[in-house]
N, C-alpha and C positions, 0 to 999 in steps of 0.2 A: 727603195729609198726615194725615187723620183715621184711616187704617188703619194707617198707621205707626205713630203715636204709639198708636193703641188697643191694638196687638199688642206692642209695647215696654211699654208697663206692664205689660199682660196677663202678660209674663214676667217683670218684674222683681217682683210679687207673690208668682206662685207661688215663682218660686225663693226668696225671702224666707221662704215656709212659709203665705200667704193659699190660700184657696180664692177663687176668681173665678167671680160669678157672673154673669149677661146682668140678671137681675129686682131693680129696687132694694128691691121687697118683700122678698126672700128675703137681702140682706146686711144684714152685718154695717155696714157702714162702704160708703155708696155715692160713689164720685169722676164726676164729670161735666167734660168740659173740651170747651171750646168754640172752636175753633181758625175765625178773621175773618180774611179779607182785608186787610192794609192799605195795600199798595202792590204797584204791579207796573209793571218798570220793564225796557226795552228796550233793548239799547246793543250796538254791533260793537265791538269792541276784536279786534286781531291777527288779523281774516281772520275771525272766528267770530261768530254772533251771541248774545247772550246775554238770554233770559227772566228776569228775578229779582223774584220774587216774595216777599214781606212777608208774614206773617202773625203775628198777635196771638194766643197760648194762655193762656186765662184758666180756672183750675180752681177747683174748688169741692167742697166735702166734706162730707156730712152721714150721724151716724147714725141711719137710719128709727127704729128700736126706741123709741129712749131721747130722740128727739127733740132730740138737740144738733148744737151745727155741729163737725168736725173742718176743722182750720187744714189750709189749701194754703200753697203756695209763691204767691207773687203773680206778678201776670199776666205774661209775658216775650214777645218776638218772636225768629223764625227766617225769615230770607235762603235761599235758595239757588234754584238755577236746575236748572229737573227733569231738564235734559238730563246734567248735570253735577256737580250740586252733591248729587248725590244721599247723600255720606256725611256733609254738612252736615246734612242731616233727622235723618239718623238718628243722629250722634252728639247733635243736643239733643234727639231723642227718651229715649234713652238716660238723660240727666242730667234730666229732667222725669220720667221713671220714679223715676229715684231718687230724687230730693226726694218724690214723692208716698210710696214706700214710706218712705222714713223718719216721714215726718208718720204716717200710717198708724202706725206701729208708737211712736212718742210716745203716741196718743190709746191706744192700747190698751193700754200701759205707763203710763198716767194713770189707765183707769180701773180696774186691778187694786189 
């Protein structure tokens, strides 16, 4: 879960025009996001079993430099079952990328 979503924003930055770095000393605008457990849940339907597991992404945004917080998107949950549901992650990876680059590019279009 956490690589997906890491490597999904990772690109929806740069394509944006961000440089992306690993050191939150070294940016500009550091996002942290914390992807919990919150359910995980068993069930056979049509001969198949199915794993689906819940998890909580709560992000958070601050810039080191200038010492203020930059707005996230608020916390949300993603479903899917790893055997299966594999383009469920990655499409709310996908839109959790983009609300972060939009916010991103708000706080920087705020403080010019």
């Amino acid at each position: 879960m956490c690589s997906v979503l890491r490597s999904t924003v990772n690109d929806a930055l740069e394509k944006a025009g961000y440089r992306v770095v690993n050191s939150p000393a070294r940016s500009d605008v550091a996002v942290t996001a914390a992807a919990q457990p919150v359910e995980n849940r068993v069930s056979r339907e049509f001969g198949t079993t199915f794993a689906v597991r819940t998890y909580s992404i709560e992000l958070n945004g601050e810039a080191p430099r200038l010492g203020e917080a930059v707005a996230m998107p608020p916390a949300t949950t993603v479903s899917y079952d790893q055997s299966v549901g594999r383009e469920r992650l990655n499409e709310k990876a996908r839109l959790v990328a983009g609300d972060i680059v939009e916010r991103v590019q708000a706080f920087v279009k705020k403080r010019k």
